[in-house]
C-alpha positions as CSV (number, residue, x, y, z in Angstrom):
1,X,-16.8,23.7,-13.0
2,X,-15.2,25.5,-10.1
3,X,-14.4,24.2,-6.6
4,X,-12.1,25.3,-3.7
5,X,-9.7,22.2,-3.8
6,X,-9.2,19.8,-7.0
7,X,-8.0,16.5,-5.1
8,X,-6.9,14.0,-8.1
9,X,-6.8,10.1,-6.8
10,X,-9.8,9.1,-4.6
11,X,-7.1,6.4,-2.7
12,X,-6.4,6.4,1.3
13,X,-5.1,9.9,1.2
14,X,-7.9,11.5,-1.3
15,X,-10.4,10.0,0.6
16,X,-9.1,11.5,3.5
17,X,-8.3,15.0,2.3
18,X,-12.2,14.8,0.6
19,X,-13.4,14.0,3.4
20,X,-11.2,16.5,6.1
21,X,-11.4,19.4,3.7
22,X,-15.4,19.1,3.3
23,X,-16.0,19.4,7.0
24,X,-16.3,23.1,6.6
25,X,-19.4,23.7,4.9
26,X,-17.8,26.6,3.2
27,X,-15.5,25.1,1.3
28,X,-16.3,23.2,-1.9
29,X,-13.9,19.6,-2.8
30,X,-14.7,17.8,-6.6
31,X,-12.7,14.4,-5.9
32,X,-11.3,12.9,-9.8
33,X,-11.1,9.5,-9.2
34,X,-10.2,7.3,-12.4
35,X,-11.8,3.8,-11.6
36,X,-15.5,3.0,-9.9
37,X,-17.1,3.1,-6.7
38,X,-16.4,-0.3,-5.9
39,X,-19.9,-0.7,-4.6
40,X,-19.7,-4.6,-4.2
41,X,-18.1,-7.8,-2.4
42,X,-14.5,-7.8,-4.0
43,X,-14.3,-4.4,-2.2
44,X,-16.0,-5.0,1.1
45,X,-14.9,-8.4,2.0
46,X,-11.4,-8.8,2.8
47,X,-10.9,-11.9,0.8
48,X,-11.8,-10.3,-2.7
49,X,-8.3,-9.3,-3.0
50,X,-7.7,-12.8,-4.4
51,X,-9.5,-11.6,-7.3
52,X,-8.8,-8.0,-7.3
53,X,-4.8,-8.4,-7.4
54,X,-3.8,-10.7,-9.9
55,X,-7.0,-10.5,-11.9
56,X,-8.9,-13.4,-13.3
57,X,-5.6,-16.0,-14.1
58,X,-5.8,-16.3,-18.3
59,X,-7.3,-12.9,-18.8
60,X,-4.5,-10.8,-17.1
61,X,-4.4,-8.0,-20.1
62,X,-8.7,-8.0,-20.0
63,X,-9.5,-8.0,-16.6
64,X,-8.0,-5.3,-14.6
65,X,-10.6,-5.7,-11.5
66,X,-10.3,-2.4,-9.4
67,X,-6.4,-2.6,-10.2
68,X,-4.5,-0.9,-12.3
69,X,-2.0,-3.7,-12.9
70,X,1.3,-1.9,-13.2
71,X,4.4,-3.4,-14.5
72,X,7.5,-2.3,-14.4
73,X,10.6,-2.7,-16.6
74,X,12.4,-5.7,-17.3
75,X,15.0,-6.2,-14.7
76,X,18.8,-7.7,-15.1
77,X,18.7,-8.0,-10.7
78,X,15.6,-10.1,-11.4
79,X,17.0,-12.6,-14.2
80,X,15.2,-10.4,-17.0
81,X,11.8,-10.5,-15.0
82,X,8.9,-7.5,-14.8
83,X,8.0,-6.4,-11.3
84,X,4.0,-6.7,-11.1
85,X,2.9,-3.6,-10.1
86,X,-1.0,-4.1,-8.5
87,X,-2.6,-0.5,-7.4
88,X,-6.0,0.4,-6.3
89,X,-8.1,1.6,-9.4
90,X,-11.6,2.2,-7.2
91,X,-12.4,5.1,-4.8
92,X,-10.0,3.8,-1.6
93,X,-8.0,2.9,-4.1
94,X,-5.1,0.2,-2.9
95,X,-6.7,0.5,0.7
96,X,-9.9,-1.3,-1.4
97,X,-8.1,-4.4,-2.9
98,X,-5.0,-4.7,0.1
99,X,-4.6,-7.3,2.7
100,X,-6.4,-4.7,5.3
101,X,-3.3,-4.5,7.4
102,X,-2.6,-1.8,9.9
103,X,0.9,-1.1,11.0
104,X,2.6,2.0,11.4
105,X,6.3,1.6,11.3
106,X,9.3,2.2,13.3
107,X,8.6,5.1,15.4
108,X,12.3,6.2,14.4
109,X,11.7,5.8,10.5
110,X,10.0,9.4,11.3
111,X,12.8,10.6,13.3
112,X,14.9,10.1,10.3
113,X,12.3,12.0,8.1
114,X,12.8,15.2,10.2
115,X,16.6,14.7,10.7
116,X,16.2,15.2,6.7
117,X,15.0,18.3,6.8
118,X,11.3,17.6,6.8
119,X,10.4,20.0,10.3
120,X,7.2,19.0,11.6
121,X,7.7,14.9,10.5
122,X,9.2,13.4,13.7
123,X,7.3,10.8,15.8
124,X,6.1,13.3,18.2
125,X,4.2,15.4,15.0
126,X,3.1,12.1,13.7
127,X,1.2,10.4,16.1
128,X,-1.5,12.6,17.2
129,X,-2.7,12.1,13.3
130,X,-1.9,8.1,13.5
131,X,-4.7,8.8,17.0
132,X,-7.0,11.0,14.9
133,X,-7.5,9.0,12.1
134,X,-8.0,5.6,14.4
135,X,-10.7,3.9,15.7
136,X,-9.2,0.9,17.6
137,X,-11.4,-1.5,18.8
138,X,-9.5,-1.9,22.1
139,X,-10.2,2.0,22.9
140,X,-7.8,4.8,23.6
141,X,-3.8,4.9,24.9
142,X,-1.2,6.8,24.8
143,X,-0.3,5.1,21.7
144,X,-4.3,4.7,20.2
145,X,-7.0,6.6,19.3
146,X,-11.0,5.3,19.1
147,X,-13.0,8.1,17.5
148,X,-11.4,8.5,14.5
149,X,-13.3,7.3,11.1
150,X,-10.9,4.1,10.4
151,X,-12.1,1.1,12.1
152,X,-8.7,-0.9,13.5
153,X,-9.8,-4.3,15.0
154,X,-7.5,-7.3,16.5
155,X,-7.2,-10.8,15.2
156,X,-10.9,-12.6,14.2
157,X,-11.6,-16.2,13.1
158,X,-8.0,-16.7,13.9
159,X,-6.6,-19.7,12.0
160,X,-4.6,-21.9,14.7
161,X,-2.0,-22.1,11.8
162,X,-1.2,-18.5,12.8
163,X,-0.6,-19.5,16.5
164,X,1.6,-22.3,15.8
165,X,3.5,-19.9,13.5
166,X,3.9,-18.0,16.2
167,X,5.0,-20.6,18.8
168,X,7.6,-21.6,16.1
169,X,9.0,-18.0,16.0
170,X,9.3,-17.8,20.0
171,X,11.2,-21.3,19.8
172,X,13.9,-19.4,17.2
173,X,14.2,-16.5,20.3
174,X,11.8,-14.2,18.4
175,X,9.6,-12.3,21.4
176,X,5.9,-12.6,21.3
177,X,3.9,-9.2,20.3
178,X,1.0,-7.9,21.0
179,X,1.0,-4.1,19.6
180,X,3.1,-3.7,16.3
181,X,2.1,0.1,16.6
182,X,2.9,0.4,20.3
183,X,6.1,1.3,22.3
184,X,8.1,-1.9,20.6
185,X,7.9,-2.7,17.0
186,X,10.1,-5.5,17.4
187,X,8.4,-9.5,17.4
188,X,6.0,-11.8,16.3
189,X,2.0,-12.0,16.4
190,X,-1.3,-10.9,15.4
191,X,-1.7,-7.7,13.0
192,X,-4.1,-5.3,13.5
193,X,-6.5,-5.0,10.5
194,X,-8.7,-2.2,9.1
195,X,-11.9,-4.2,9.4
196,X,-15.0,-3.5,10.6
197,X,-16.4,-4.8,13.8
198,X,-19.8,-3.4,14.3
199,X,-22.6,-5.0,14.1
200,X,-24.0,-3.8,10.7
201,X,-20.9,-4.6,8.6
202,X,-18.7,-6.8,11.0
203,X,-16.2,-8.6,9.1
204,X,-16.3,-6.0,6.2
205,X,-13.2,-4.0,4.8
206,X,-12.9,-0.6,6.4
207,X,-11.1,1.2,3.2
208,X,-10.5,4.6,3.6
209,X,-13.3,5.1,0.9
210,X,-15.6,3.6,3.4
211,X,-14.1,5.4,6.4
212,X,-13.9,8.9,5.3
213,X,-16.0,9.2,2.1
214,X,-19.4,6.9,2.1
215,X,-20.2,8.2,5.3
216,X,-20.1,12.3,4.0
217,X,-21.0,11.6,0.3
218,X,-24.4,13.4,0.9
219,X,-22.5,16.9,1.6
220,X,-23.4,19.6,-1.1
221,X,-20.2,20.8,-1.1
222,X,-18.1,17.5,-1.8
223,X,-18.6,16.4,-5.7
224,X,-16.8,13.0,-6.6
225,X,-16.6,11.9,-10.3
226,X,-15.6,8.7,-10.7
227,X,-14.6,6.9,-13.9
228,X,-12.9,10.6,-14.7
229,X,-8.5,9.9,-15.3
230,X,-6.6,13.2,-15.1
231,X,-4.5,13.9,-18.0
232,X,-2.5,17.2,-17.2
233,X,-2.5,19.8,-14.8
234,X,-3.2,23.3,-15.9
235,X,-0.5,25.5,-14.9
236,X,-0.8,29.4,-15.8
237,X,3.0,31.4,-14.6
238,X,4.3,29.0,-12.7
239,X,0.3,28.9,-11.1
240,X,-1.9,25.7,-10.8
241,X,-4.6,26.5,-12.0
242,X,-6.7,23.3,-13.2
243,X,-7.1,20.0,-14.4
244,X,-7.8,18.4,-17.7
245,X,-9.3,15.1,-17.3
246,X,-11.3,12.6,-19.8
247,X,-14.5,11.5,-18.3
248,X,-16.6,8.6,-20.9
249,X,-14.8,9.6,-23.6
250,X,-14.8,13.3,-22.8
251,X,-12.5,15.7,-22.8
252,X,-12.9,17.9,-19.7
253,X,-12.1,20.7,-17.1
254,X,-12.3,21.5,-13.7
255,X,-11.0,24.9,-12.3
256,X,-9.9,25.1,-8.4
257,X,-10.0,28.3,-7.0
258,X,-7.3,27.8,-4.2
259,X,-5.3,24.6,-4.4
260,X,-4.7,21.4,-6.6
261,X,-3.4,18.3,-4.6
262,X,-2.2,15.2,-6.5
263,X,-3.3,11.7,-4.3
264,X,-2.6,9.1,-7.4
265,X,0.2,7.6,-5.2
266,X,3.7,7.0,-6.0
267,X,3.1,6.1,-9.6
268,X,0.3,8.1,-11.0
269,X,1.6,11.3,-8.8
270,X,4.8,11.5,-10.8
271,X,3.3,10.5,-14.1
272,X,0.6,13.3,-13.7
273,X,3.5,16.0,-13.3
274,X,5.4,14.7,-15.9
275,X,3.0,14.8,-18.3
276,X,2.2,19.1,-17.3
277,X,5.7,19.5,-18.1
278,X,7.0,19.4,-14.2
279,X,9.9,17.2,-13.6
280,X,13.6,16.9,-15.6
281,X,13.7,18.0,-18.9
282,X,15.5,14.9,-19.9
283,X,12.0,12.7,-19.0
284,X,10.1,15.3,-20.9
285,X,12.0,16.4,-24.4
286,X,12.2,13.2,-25.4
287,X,8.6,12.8,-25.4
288,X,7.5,16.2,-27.0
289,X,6.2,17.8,-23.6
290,X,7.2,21.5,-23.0
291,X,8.9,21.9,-19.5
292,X,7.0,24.2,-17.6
293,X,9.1,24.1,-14.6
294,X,12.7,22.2,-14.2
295,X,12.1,19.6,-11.0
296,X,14.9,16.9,-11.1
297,X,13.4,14.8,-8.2
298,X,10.0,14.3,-10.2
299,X,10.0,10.6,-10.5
300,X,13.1,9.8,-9.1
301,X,14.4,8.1,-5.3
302,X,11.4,4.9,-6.0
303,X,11.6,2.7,-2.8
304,X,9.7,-0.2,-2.6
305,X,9.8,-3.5,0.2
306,X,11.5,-6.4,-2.0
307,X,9.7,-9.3,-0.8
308,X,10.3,-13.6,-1.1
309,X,7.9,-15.5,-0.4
310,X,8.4,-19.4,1.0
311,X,5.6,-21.6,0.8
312,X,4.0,-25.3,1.5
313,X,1.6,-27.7,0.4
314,X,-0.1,-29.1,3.4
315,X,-2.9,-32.0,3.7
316,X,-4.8,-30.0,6.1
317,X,-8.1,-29.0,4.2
318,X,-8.8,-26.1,7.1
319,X,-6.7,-24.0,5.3
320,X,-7.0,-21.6,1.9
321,X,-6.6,-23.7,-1.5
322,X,-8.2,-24.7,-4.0
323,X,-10.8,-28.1,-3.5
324,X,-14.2,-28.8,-2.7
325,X,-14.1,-28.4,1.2
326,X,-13.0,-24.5,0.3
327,X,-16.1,-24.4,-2.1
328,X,-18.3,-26.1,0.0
329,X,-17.2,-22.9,2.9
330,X,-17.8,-20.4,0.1
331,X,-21.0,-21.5,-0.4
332,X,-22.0,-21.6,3.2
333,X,-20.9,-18.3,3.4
334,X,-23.1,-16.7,0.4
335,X,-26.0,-18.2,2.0
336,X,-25.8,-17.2,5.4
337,X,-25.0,-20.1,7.2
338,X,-21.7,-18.9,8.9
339,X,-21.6,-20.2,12.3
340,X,-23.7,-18.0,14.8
341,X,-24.5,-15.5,11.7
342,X,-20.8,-14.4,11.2
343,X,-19.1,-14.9,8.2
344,X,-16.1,-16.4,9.7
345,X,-14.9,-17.0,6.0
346,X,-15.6,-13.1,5.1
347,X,-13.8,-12.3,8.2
348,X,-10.8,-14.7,8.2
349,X,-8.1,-12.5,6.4
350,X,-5.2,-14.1,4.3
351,X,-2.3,-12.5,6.3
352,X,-3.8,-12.9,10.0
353,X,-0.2,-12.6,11.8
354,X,3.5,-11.8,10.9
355,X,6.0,-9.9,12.8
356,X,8.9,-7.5,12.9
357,X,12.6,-9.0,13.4
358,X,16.3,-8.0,13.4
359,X,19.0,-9.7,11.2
360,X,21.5,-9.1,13.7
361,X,21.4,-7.9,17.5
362,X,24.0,-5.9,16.6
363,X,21.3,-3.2,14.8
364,X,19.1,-1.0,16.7
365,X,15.3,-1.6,15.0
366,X,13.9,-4.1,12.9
367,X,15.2,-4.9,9.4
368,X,13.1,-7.5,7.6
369,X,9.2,-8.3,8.6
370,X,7.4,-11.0,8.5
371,X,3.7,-11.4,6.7
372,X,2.3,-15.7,7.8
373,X,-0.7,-16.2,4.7
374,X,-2.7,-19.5,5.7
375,X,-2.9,-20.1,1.4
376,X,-0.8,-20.9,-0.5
377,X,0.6,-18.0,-2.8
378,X,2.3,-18.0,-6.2
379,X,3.6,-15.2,-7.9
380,X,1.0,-13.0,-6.6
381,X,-1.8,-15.3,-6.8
382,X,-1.4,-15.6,-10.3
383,X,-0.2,-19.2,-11.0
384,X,-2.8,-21.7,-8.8
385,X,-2.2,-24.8,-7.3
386,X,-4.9,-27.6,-6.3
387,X,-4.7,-28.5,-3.0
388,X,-4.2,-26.0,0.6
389,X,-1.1,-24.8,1.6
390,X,0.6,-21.8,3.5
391,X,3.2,-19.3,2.7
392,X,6.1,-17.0,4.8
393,X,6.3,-13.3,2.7
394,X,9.8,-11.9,4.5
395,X,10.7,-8.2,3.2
396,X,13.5,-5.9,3.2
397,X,11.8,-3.2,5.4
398,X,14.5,0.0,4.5
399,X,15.4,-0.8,1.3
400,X,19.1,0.5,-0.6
401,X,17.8,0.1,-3.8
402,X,16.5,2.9,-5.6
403,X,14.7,2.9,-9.0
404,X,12.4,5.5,-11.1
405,X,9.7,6.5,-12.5
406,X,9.4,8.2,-16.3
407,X,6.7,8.2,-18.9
408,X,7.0,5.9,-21.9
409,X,5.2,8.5,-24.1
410,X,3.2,11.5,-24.1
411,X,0.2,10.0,-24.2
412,X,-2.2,10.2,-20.5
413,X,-3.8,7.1,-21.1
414,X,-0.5,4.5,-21.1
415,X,1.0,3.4,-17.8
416,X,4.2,5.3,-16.1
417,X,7.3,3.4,-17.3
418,X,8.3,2.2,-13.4
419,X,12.0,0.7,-13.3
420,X,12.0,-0.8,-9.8
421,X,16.1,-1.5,-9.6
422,X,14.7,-4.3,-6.6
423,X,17.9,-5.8,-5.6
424,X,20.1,-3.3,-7.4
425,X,22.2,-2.6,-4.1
426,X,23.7,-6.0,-3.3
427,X,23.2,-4.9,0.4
428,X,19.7,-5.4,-0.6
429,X,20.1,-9.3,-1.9
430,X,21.8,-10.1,1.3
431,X,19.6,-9.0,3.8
432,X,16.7,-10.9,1.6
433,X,19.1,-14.2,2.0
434,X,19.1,-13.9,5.5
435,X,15.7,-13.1,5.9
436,X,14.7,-15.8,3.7
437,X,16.9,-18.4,5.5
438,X,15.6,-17.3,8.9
439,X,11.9,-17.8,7.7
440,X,12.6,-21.6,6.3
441,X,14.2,-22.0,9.8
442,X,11.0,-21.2,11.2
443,X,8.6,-22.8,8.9
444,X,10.3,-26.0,9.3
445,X,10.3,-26.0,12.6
446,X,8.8,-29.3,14.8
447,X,5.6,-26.8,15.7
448,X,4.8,-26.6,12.1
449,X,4.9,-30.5,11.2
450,X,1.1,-30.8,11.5
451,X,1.1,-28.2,8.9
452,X,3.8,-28.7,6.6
453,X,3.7,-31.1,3.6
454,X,5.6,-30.1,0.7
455,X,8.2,-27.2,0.4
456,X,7.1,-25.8,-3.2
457,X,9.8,-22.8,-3.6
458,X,13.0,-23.7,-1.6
459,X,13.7,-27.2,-2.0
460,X,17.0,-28.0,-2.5
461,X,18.7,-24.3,-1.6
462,X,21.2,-24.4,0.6
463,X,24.4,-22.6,-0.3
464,X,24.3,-18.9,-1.0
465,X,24.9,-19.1,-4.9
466,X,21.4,-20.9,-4.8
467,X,19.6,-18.7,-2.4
468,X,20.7,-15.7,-4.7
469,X,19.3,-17.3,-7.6
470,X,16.3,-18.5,-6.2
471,X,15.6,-15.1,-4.9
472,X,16.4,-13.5,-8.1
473,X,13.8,-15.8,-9.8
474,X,11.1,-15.5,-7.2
475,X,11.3,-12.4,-5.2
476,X,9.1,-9.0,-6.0
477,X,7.2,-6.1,-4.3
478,X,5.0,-6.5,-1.4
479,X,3.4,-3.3,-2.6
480,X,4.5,-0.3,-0.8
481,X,5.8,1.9,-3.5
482,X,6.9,5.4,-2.2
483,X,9.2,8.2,-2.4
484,X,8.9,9.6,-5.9
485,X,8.0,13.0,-5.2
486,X,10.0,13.2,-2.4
487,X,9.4,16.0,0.8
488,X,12.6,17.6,1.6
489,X,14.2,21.1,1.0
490,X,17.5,19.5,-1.4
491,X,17.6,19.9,-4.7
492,X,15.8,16.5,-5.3
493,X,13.0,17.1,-3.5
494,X,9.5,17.4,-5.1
495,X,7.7,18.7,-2.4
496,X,8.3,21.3,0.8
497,X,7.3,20.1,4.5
498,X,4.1,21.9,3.8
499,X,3.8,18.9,0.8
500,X,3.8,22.3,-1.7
501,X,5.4,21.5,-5.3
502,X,8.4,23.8,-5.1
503,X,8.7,26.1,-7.8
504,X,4.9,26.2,-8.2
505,X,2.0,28.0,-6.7
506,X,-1.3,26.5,-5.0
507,X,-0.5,22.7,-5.7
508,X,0.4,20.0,-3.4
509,X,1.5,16.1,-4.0
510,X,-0.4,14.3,-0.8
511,X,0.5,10.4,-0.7
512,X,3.0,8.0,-0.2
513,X,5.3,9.3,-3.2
514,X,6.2,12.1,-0.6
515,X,7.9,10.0,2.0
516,X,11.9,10.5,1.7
517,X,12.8,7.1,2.7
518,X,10.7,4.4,3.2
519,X,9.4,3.6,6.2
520,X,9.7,0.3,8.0
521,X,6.2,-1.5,7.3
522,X,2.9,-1.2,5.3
523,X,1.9,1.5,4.1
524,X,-1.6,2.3,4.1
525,X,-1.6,3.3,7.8
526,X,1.0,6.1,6.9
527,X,-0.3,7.6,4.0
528,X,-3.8,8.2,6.0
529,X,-1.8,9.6,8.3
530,X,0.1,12.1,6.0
531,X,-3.5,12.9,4.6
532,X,-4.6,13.6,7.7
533,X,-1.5,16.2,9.1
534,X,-1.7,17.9,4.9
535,X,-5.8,18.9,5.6
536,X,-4.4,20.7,9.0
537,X,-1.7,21.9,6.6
538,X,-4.0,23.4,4.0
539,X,-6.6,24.8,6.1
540,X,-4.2,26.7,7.7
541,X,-3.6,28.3,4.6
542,X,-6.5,29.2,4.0
């Protein structure tokens, strides 16, 4: 088969670039996407990520729903501990199994991407994409766009928990916030979600999958194949020229006549090179692979937002956990017999408010942010607890620490070998202490009484010896891997501004592994948006 473009991950930026690229009818797209379609509830309501990232609890190693269920190394920073690793495996990829969050960053954390090197990255570049890609409920500003194919709605079926959290914060002299992605990052409230609103699928998950692809899936000249899992790019003198990819137990090939672009995100991007021979030669020799083209940055600079998470048992039954007033609302809900007709359950999402906040007035943007969950969460939803509850994540938003990605053997099949180094920079650990201490402050605030019943994770720590231990125990990634393929014009950058592989022809890297530093929030807004400036990019190639 021959196409146009080869795009190889159908997450948020695949989708996109599918999608983007396909609008001219005379250009032909085949989307390689290595999990499903995702064509049912764990995808399309919000609250399937419960399932989708930590599996089915006792069948972790069987049931990898939609996820590819990464982990990482064993790390000394983390008292000998793995980093669980949960990525999208499902056209949308993460953006299908995420908490639905939509928040940009710190308008300055693409400042600092041009001041790299990276022209055309600044705020100013940026926006007009974040605008194009939007579809805000609350219409168009200077800051919002509303005809774009991403539905962005405001808070619904609100749990009051998330209002008193809020109250709690403004008592501690942390500003209310109404606009995360506005003109001030800086405070405390709702988050924007990407949720639909509309009538037809109100309450339902707007993944990028359903924003840019099931809407356009009938073009002739888009071809997605799903279940296929690249295994090595085809590279003729220093010339992309293909892929190789298995497909039910098939070894096959697809042929692009003008550009490859990589979209597995900041793990499978990396791998994917690795494994054609592109990257360091000490990743590769070890393992047998021939290098086709010496790339030192190929796996390296991994930045990810270490996260702790506090949390409480509470006797209020209103809230997520596990009991028969939470079964009884399920059940409601799969019947139809939401209040009014809406699914209030459907639409109630886990992480409904949060915030951005400084450590210290003495620094100039936001440090650590804040994600309030009205459940109660355990090492990722993995280890369960009868009862209801609710849980503070606070994460270290620009992050020292820097790990690495390499393969663990030739073979495309295994997982990337993904050493985190969370915490690694002591700078790191004591940002996450003070963070973590300013959440308790909060959480045990008088405005939280009605709620709280039982600290689970933080009883008892007080000095700083026992902070540091309990957050070297406990603490993990919120899931915003990034940087590994890094844009940038030094010698360990993977990509150019234009997102081309430097050293080889007619193939681009288009996800978060090209951000240079992290950027101060989630990350599912941004990588849309870099999907949505690289289609510009390549259709002005062609």
């Amino acid at each position: 088969m021959i196409f146009d473009y080869i795009v190889v991950g159908g997450g948020s930026a695949g989708s996109v670039l599918a999608s983007r690229l396909t609008e001219d009818p005379s250009v032909s797209v085949c989307l390689l996407e290595a999990g499903g379609e995702g064509n049912n509830p764990l995808v399309s309501s919000p609250m399937g990520s419960i399932v989708t990232v930590p599996g089915i609890p006792g069948f972790r190693k069987k049931f990898k729903i939609y996820n590819w269920r990464f982990e990482g190394t064993q790390q000394a920073e983390l008292n000998g501990r793995n980093s669980y690793q949960p990525r999208g495996k499902v056209l949308g990829g993460s953006s299908a199994i995420n908490a639905c969050l939509y928040t940009r960053g710190h308008t300055t954390d693409y400042d600092d991407w041009a001041n790299q090197g990276c022209e055309g990255w600044s705020y100013k570049d940026v926006l007009p994409y974040f605008k194009k890609a939007e579809h805000h409920e609350n219409g168009e500003n200077q800051y919002h766009g509303s005809h774009g194919p991403l539905h962005v709605s405001i808070g619904k079926s609100v749990h009051p928990i998330n209002h008193a959290f809020i109250k709690a914060a403004n008592e501690k002299n942390i500003k209310s916030n109404t606009d995360f992605n506005g003109e001030d990052q800086e405070g405390v409230g709702l988050f924007d979600s990407t949720v639909f609103w509309d009538k037809l699928r109100n309450g339902q998950r707007c993944s990028a999958a359903a924003a840019y692809l099931t809407p356009h899936r009938n073009r002739s000249n888009l071809t997605v194949i799903t279940h296929a899992h690249a295994t090595k790019i085809i590279i003729e003198n220093k010339v992309a020229t293909g892929i190789n990819y298995q497909h039910k137990g098939q070894n096959k090939t697809v042929t692009a006549k003008h550009e490859i672009i990589l979209s597995g995100g900041a793990y499978n991007s990396p791998q994917l090179l690795l494994l054609s021979g592109i990257g360091p030669a000490e990743k590769l020799t070890p393992h047998g692979i021939e290098v086709k083209h010496e790339l030192a940055g190929v796996g390296a600079n991994l930045q990810d937002h270490v996260d702790f998470t506090l949390g409480y048992k509470s006797k209020d039954n209103s809230l997520f956990g596990i009991g028969l007033h939470t079964t009884f609302r399920f059940l409601k809900e799969l019947i139809g017999l939401g209040k009014s007709g809406q699914r209030s359950l459907a639409r109630s999402l886990f992480s409904q408010s949060g915030g951005f906040v400084k450590s210290s007035e003495e620094i100039d943007r936001p440090d650590l942010q804040f994600h309030f969950v009205h459940g109660l969460l355990d090492d990722h939803a993995r280890k369960l607890h009868l009862g209801y509850g609710f849980s503070c994540h606070v994460c270290v938003l620009r992050p020292f620490s820097r790990g690495d990605v390499s393969l663990k053997d030739n073979k495309p099949l295994s997982d990337p070998a993904i050493d985190t180094k969370q915490l690694s920079d002591d700078r790191d650990l004591e940002l996450l202490i003070k963070g973590a201490r300013i959440t308790r402050s909060i959480l045990e605030s008088e405005v939280m009484t009605l709620y709280r019943d039982k600290d689970m994770f933080t009883d008892g720590v007080n000095t700083h010896v026992e902070w540091e231990q309990r957050i070297r125990n406990r603490s993990d990634t919120i899931y915003h891997p990034a940087g590994t393929c890094k844009m940038g014009t030094d010698k360990m950058s993977v990509v150019d501004p234009q997102l081309r592989v430097h050293g080889i022809e007619n193939l681009r890297v288009v996800d978060a592994s090209i951000m240079p530093t992290l950027i101060g929030g989630n990350t599912n807004a941004p990588t849309i948006m870099i999907a949505e400036k690289a289609a510009d990019l390549i259709r002005r190639t062609q």
